[in-house]
N, CA and C of each residue as an Amber inpcrd file, in Angstrom:
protein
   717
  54.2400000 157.8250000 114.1920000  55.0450000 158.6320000 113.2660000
  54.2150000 158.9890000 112.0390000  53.9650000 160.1840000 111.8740000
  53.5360000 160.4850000 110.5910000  54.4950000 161.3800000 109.5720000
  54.1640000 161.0960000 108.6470000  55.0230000 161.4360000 107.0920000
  54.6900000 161.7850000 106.1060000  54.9130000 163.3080000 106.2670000
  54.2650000 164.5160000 105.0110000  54.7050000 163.9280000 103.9640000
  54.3270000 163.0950000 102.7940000  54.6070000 163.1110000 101.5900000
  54.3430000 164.2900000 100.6540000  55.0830000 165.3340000 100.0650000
  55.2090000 166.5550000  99.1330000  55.2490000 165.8290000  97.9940000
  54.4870000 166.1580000  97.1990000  54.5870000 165.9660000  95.8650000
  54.0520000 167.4880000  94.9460000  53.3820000 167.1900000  93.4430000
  52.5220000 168.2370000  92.8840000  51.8600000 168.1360000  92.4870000
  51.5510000 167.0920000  91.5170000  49.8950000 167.0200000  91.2360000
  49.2600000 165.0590000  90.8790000  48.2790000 165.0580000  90.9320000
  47.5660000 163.8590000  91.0320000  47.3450000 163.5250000  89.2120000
  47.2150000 164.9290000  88.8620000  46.9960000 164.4700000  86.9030000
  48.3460000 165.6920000  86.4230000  48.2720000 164.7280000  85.0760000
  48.9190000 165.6800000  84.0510000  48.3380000 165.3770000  82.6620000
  47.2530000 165.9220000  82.1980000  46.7030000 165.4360000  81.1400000
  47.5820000 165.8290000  79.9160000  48.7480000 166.7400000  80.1270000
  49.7710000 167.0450000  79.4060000  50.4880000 166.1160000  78.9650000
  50.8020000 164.9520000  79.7940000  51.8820000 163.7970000  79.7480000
  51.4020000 162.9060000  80.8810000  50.7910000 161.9750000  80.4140000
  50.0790000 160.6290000  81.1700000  51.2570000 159.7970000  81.2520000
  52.1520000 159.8120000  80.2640000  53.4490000 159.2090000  80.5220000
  54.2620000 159.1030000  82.0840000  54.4010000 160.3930000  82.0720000
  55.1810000 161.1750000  83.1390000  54.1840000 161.1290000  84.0940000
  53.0200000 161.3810000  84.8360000  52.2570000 161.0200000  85.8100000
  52.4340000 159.5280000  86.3080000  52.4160000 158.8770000  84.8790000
  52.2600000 157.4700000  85.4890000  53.5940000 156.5940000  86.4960000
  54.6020000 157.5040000  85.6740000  55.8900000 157.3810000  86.5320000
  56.5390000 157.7650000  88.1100000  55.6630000 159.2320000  88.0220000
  55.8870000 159.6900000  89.0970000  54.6170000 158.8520000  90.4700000
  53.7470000 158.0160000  89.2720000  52.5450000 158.2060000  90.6110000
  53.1630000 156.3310000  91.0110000  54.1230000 155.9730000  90.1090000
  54.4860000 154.4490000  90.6570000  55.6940000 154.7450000  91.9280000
  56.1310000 156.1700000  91.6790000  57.5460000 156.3830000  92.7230000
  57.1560000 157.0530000  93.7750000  55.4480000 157.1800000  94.1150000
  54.6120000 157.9020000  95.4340000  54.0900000 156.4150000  96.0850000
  53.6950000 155.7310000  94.7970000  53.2190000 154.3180000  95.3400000
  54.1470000 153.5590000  96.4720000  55.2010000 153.7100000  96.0750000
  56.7430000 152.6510000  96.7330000  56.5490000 153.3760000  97.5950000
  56.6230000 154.7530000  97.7240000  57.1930000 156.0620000  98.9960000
  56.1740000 155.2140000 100.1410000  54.7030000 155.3630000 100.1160000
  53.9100000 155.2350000 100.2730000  53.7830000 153.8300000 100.9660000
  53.9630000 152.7450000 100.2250000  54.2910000 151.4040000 100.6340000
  55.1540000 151.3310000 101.4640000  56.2920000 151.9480000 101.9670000
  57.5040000 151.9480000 102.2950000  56.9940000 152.3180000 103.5060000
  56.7690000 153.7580000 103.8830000  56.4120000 154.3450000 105.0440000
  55.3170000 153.3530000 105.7010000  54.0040000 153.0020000 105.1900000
  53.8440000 152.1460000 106.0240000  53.8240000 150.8980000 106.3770000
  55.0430000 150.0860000 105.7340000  56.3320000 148.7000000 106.3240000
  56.7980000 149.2900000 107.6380000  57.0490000 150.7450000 107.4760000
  57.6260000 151.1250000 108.9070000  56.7960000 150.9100000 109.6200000
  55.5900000 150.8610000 109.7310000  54.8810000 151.3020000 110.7290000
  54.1380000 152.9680000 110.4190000  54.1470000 153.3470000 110.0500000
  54.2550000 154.8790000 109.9310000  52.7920000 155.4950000 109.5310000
  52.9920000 156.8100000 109.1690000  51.6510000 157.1730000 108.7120000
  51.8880000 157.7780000 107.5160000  51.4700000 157.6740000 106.2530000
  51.9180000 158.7140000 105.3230000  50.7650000 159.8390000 105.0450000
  50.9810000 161.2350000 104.6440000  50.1040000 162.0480000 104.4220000
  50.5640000 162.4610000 103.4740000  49.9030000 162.2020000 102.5570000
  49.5680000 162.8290000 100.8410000  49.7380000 164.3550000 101.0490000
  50.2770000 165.0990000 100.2620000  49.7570000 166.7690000 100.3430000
  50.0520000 166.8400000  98.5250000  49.5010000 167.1160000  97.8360000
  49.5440000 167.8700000  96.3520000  49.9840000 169.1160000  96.6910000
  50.5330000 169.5640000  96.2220000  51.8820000 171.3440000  96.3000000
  51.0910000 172.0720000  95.2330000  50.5250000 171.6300000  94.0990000
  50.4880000 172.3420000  92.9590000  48.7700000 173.2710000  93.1030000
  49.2720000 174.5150000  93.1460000  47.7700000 175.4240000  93.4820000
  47.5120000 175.2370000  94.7710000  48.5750000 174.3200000  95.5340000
  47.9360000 174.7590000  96.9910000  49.0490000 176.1610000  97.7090000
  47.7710000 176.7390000  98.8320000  48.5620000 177.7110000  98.8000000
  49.9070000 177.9530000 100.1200000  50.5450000 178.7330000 100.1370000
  51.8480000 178.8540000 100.8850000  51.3800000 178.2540000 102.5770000
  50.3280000 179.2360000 102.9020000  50.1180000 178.8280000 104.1170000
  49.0450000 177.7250000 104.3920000  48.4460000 177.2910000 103.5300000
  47.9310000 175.7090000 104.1590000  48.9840000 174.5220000 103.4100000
  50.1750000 174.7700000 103.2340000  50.9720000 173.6270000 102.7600000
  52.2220000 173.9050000 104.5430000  52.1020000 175.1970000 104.9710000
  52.6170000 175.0370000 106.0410000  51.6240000 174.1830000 107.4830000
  50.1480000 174.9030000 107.2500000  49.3160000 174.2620000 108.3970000
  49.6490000 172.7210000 108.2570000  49.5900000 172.2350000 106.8990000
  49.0470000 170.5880000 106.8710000  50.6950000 169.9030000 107.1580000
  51.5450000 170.2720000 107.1170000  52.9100000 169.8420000 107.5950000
  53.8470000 170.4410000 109.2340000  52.7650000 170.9800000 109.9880000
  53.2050000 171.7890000 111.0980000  53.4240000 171.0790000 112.2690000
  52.3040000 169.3910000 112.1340000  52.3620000 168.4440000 112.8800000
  52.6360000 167.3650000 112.8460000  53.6780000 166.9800000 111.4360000
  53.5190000 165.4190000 111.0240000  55.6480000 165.0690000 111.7810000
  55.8540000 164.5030000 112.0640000  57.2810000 163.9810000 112.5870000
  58.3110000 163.8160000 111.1330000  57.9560000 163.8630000 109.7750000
  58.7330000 163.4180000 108.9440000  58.2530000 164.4140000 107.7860000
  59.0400000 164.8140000 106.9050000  58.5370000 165.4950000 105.6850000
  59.5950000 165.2510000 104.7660000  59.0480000 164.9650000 103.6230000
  59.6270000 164.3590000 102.3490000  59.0830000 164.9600000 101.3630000
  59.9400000 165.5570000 100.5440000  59.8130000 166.4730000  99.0910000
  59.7850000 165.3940000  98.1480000  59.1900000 165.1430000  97.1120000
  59.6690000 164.3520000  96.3050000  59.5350000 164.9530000  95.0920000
  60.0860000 164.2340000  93.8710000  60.4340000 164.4960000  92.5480000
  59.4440000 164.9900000  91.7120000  59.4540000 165.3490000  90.5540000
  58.7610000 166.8770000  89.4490000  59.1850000 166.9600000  88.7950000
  58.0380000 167.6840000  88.1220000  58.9750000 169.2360000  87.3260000
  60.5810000 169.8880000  87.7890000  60.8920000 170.8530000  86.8750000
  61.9140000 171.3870000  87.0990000  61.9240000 172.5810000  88.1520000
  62.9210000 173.0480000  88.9030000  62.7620000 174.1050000  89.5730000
  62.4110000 175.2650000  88.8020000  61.4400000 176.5410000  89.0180000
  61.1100000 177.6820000  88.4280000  62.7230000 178.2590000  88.5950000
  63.0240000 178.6350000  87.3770000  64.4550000 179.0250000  87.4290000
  64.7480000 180.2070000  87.9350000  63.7800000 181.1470000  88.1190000
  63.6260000 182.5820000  88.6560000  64.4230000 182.5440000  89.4690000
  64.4100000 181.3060000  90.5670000  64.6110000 181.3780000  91.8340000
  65.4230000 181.3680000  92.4390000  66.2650000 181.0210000  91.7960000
  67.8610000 180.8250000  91.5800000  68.3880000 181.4770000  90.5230000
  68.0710000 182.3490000  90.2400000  69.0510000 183.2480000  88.7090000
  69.2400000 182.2160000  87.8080000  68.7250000 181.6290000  87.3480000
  68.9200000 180.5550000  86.6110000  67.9630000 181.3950000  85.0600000
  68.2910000 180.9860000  83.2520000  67.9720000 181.1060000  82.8760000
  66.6820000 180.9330000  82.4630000  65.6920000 181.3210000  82.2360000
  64.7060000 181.0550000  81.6320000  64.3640000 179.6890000  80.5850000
  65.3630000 180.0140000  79.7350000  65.3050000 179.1210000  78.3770000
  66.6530000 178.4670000  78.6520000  67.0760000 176.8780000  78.6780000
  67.5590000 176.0230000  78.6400000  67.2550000 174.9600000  78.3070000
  68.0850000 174.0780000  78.2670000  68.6770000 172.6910000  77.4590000
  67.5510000 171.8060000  77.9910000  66.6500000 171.0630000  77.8120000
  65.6010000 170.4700000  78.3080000  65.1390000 170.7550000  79.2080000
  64.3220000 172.2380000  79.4410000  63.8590000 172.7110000  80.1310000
  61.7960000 172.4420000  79.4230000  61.3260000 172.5620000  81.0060000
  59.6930000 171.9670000  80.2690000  59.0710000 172.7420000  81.0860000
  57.9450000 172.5340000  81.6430000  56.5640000 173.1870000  82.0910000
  57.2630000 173.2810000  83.9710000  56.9360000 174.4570000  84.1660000
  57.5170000 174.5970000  85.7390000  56.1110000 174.8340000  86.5000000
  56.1830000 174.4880000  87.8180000  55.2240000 174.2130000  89.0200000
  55.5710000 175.6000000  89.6120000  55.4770000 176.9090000  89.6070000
  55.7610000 178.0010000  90.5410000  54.8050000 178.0220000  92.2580000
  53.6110000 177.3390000  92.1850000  52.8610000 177.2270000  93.1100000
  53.5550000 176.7020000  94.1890000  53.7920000 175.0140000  93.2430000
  54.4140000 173.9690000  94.3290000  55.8490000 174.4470000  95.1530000
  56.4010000 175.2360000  93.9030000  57.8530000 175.5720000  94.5610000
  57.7190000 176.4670000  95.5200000  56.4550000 177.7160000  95.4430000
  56.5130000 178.6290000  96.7500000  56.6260000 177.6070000  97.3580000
  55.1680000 177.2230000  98.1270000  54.9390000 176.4350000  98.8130000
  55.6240000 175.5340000  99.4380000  56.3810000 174.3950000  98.7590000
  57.3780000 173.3970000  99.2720000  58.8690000 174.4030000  99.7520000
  59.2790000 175.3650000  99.6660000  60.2400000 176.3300000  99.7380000
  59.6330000 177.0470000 101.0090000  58.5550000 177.5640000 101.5810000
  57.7220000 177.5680000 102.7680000  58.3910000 176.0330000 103.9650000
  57.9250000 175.5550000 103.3730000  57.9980000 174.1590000 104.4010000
  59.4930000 173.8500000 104.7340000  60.2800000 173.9490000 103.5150000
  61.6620000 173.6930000 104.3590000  62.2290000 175.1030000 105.1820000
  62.1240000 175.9770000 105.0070000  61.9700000 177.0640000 106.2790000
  61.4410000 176.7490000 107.4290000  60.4330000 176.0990000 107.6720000
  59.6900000 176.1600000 108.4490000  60.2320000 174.2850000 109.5030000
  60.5310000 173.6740000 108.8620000  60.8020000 172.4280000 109.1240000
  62.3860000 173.0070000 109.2140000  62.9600000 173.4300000 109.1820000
  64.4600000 173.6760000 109.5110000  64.2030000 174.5010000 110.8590000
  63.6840000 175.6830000 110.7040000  63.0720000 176.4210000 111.9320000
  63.1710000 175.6560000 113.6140000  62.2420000 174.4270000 113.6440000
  61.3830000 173.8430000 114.2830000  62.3070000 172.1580000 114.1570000
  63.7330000 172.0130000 113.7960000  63.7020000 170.9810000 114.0220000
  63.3240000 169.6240000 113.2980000  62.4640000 169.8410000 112.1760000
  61.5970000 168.4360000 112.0520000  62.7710000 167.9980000 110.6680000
  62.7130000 166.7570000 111.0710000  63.1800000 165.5960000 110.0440000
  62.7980000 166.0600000 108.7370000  63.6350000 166.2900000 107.2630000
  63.4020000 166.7880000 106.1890000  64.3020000 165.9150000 105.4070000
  63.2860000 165.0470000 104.1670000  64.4290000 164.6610000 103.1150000
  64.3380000 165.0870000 101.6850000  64.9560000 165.4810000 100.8490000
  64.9070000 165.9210000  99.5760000  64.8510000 164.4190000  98.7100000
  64.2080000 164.1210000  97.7430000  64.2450000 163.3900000  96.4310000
  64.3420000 163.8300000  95.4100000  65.5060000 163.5070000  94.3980000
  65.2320000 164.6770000  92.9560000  65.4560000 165.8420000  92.9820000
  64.1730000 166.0680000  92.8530000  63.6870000 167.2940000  92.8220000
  63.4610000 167.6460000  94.1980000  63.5760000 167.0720000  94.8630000
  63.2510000 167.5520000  96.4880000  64.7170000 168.0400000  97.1280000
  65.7820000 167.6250000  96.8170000  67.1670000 168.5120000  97.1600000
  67.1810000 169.2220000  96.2560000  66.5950000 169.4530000  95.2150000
  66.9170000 171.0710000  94.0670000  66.1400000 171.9300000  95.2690000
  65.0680000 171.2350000  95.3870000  63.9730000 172.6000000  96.1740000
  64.5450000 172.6380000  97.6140000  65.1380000 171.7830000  98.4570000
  65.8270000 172.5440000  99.8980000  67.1840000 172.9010000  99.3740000
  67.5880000 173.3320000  98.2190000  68.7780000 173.7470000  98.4360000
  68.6370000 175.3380000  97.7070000  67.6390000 175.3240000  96.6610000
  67.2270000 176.3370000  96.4390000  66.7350000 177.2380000  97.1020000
  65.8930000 176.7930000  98.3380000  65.4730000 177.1130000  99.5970000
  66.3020000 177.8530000 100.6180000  67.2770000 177.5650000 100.2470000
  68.6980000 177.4890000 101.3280000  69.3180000 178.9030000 100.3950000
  69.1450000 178.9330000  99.3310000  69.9950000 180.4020000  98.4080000
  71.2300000 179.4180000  97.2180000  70.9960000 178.4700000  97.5370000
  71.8600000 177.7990000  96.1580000  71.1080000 177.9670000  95.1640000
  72.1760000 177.2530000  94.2460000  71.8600000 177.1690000  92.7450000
  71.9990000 175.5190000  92.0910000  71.5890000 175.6390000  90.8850000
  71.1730000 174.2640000  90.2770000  72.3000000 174.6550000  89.1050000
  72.4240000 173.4330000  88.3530000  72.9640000 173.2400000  86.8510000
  71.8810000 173.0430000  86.0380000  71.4510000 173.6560000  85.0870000
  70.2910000 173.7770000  84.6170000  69.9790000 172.6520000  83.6620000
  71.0590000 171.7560000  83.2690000  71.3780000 170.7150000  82.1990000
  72.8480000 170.6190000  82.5040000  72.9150000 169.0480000  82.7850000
  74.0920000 168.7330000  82.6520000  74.7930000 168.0690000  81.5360000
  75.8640000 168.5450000  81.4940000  76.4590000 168.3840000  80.3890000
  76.7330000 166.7130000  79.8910000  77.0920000 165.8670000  80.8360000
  76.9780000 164.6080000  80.9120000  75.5250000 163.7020000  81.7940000
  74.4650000 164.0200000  80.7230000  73.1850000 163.9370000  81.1580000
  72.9380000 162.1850000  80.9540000  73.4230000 162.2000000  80.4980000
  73.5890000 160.2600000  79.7820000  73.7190000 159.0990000  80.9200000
  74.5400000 160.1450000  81.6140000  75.0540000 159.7690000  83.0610000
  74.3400000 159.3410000  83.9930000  73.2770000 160.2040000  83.9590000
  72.1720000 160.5110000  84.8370000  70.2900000 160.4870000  84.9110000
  70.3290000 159.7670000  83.2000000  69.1460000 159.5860000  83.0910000
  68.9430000 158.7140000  81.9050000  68.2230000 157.7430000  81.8850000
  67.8150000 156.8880000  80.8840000  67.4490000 157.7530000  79.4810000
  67.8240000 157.7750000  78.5310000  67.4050000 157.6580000  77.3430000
  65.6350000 157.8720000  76.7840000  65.3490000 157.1720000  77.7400000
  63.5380000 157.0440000  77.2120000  62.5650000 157.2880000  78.8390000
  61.8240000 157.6740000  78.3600000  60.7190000 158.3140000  79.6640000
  60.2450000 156.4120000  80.1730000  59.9660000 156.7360000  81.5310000
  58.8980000 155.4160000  81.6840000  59.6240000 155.2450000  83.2670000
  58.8450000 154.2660000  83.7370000  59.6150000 153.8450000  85.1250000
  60.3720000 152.7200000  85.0700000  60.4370000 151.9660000  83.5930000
  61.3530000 151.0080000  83.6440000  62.5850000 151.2070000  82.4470000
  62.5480000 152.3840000  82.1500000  62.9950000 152.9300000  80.7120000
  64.3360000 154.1850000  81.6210000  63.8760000 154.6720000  81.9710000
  64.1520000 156.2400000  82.7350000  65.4830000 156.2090000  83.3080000
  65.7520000 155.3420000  84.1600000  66.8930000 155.1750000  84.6510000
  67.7510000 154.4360000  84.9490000  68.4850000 155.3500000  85.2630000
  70.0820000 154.5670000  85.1460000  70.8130000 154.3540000  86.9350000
  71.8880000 153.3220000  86.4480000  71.9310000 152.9320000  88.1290000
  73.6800000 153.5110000  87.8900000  73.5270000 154.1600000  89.4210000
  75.2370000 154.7720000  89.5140000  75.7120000 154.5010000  90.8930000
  77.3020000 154.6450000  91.4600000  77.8790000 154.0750000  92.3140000
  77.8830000 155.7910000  92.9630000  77.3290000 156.4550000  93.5190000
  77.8560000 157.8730000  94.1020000  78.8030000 157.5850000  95.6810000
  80.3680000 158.3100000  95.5070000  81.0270000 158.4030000  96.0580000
  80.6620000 159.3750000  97.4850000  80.5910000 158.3260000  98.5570000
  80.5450000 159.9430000  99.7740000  81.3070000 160.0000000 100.4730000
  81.2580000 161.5490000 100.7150000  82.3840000 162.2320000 101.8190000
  82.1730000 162.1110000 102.9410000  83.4180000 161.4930000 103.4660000
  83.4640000 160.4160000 104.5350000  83.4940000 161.4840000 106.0140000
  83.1240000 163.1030000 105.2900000  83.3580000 164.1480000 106.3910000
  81.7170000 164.2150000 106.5580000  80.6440000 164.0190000 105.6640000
  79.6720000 164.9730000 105.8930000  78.6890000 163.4890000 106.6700000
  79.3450000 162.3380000 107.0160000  78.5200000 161.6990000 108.2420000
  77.6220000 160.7600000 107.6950000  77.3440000 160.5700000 106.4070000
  76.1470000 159.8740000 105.8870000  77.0200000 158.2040000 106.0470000
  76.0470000 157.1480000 106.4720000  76.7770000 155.9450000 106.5860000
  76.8470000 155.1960000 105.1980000  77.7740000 154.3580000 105.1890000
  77.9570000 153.7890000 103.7830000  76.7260000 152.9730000 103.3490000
  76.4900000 152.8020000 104.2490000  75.0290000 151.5300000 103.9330000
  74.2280000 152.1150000 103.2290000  74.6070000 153.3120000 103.1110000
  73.0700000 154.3740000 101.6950000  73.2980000 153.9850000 100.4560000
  74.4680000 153.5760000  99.9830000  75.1200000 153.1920000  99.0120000
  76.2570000 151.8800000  98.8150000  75.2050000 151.0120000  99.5760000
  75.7370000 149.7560000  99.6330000  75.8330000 149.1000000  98.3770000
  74.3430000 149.7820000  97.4800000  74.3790000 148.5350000  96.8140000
  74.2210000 149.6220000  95.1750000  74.2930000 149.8360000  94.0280000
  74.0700000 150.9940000  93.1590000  72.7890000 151.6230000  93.3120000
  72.8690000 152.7930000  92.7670000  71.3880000 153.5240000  93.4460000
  70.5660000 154.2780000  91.8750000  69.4360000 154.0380000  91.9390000
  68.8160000 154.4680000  90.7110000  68.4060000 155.7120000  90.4280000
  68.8340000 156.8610000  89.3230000  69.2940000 158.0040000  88.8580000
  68.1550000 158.2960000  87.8310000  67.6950000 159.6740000  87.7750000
  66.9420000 159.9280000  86.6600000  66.3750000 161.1610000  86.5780000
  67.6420000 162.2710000  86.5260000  67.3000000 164.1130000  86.2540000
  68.5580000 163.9920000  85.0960000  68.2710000 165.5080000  84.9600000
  68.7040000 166.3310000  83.9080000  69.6250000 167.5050000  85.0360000
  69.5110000 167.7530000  85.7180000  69.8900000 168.9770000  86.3300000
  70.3190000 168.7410000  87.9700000  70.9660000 169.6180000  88.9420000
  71.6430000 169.0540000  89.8830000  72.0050000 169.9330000  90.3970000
  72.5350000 170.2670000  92.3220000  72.8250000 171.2030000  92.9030000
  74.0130000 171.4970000  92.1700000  74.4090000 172.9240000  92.3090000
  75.6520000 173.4870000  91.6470000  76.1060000 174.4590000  92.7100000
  76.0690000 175.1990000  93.1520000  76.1790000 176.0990000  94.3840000
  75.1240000 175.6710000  95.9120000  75.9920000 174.5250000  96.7120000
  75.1100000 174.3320000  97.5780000  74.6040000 175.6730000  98.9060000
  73.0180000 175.4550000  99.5320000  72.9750000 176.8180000  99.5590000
  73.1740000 176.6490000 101.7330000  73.1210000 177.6300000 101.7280000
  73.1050000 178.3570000 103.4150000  72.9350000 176.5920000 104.2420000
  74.6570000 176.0640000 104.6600000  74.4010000 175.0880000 105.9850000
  74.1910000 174.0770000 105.0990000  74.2530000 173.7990000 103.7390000
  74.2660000 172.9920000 103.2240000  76.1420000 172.0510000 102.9880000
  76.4290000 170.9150000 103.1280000  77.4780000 170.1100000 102.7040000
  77.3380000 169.0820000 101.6880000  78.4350000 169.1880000 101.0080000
  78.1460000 167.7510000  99.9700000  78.2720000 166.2640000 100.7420000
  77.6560000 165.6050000 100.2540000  77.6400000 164.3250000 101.4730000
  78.2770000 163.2970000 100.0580000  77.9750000 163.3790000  98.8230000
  78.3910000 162.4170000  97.6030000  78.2120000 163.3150000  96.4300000
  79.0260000 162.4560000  95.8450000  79.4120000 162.8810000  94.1520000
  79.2060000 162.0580000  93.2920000  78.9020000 161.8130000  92.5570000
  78.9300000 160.6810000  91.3170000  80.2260000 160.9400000  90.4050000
  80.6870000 159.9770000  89.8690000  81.8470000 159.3200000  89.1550000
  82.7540000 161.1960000  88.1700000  81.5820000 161.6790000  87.7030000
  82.0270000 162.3610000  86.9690000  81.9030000 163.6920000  88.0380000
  81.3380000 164.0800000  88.8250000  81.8720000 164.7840000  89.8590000
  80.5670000 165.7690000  90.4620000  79.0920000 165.4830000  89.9090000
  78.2070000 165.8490000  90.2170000  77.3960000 165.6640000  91.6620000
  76.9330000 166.2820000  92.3670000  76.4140000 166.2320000  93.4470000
  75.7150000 165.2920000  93.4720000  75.0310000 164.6140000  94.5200000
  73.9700000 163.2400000  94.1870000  73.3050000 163.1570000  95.8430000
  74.6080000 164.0180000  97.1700000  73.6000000 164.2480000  98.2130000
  73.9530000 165.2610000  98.3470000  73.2280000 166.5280000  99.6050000
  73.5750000 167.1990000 100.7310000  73.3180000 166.3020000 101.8440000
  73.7700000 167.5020000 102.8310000  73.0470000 167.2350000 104.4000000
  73.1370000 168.3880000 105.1630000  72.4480000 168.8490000 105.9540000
  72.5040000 170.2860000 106.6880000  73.8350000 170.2430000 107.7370000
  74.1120000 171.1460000 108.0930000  75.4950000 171.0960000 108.7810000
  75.2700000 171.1860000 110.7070000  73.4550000 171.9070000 110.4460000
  72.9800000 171.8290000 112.3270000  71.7490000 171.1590000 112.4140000
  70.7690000 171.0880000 110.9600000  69.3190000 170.2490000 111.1870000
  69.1700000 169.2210000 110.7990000  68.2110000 168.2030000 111.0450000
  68.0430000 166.8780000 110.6240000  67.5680000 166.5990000 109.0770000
  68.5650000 167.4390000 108.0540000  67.9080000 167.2800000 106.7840000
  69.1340000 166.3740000 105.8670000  68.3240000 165.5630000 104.7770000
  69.2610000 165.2170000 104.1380000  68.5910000 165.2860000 102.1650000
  69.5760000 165.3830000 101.3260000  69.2000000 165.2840000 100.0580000
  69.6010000 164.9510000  99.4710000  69.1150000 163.7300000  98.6800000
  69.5900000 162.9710000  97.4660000  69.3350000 163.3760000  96.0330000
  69.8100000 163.0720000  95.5510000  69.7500000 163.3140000  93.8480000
  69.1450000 162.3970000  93.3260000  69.4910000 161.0640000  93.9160000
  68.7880000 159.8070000  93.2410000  67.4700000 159.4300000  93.6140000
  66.5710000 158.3990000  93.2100000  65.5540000 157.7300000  93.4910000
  65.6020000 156.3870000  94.1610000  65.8430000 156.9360000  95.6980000
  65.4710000 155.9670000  96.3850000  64.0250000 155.1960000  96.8430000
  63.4640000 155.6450000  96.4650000  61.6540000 155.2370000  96.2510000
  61.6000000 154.5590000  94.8400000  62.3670000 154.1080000  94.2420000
  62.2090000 153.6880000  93.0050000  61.4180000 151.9590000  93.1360000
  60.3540000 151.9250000  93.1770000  59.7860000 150.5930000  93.7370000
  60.6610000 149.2520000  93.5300000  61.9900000 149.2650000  92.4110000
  62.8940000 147.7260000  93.0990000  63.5320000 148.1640000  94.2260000
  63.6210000 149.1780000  94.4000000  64.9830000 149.2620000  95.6220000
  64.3850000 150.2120000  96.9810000  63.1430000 150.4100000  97.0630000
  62.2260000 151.2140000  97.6460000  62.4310000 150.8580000  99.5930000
  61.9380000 149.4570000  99.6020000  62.0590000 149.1760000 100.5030000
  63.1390000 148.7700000 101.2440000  63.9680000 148.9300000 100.6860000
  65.8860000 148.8900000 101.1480000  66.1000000 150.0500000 101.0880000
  66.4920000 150.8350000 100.3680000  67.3110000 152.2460000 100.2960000
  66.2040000 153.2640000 100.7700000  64.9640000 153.2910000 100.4270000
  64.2840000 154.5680000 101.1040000  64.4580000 154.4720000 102.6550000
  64.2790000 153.1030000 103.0220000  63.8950000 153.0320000 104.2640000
  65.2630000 153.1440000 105.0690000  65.9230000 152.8420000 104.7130000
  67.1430000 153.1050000 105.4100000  67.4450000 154.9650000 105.6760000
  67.2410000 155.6510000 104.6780000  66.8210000 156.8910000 104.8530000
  66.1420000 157.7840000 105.7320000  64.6240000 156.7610000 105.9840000
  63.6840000 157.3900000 107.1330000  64.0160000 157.0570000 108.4690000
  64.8970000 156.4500000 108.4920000  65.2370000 155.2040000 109.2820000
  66.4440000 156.4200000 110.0220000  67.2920000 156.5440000 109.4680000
  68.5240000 157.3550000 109.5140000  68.0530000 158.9180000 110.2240000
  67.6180000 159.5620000 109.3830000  66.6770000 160.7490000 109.8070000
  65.8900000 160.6780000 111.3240000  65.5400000 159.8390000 111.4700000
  64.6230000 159.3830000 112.9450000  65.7650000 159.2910000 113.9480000
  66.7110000 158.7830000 113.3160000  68.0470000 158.3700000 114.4610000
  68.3700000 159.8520000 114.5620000  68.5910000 161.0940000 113.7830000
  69.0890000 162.2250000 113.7990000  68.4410000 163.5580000 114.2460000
  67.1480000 163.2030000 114.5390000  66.5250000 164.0130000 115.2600000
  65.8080000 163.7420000 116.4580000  64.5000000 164.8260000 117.2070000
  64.3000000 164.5660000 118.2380000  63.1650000 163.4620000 118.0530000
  62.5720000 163.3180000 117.0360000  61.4550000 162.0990000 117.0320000
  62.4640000 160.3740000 117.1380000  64.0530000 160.9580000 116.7870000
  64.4000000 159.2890000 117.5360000  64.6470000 159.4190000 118.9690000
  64.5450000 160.5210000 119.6690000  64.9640000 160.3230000 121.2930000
  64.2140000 159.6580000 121.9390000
């Protein structure tokens, strides 16, 4: 089994802060996949281009978007200028927006993180909340990987199939922004308390998307894996 890990970049000399966070929640991903057994494959999104982010994911059994920057708001009619809005990845988003086309196309196992269900749902023709209004909710107070987030109980709909065991135990939270118009074959699978999205799931392909951080290295190897785990059962790489 191999496992496209999507991410965007390896530096941010902009915010060493924020690298260092994101590169401890690739570490867990990373660790995780191979506890399975598995293979993970690194791909950086950022400046790479549309069609070698499709070649290098055309053969792997698993592909996983993970968390970022904000979505380029273009892409979704979304404003320009908003409520903690920062530096956008337009490269990574072609690109990773390529791959879930192409991995829906063809079948292959697809999971969103974060920022990885903004980008398959954006993908899909939805829309995001550009800032949520009850952001307090949803994200720690202070940047860091032990600072950042917050742990929430998300409620799921007992129609869209996801098993309870995803949310056995509280699950760790940490955006600003969130599907708002889910897009083409997309269903809500959970909500959080105040009524915000927190999964999808496709309605005919093996995709699923969380809002939260299940790679969050305490809870990495329980909740991610139950994820890859799930996904394998739902497509043709579990037959």
């Amino acid at each position: 089994m191999r496992v496209a890990l999507l991410y965007i970049r390896d530096e941010r000399p902009h915010d060493p802060d924020y690298q260092a966070e994101l590169d401890a929640l690739n570490d867990a991903t990373v660790a995780t996949v191979r506890g399975l057994g598995w293979e993970p494959v690194l791909i950086a999104c950022g400046g790479l281009p549309v069609q070698a982010a499709l070649e290098a994911t055309a053969e792997v059994d698993v592909v996983v978007i993970m968390g970022g920057e904000d979505v380029t708001p273009y892409l979704y009619g979304g404003r320009a200028d908003y409520p903690g809005g920062g530096r956008h990845e337009p490269d990574a988003d072609a690109a990773q927006i390529a791959v879930v086309h192409a991995a829906i196309d063809r079948g292959q196992p697809l999971l969103g993180l974060c920022r990885g269900v903004q980008i398959i749902n954006v993908a899909l023709g939805g829309s995001l909340v550009q800032h949520l209004p009850t952001v307090d909710q949803h994200r720690g107070s202070h940047s860091g990987i032990s600072t950042g987030f917050v742990g929430t109980c998300p409620v799921l709909d007992p129609d869209a199939g996801l098993p309870a065991e995803l949310v056995a135990e509280p699950v760790l939270c940490s955006h600003h922004q969130a599907v708002d118009r889910p897009g083409s074959g997309l269903k809500v699978a959970a909500r959080a308390a105040d009524g915000v999205i927190e999964a999808v799931v496709h309605e005919t392909a093996p995709v699923i998307g969380v809002q939260w951080h299940p790679e969050h290295p305490d809870v990495a190897g329980t909740q991610l894996a139950r994820l890859l785990l799930l996904l394998k059962e739902r497509s043709r790489v579990g037959a």
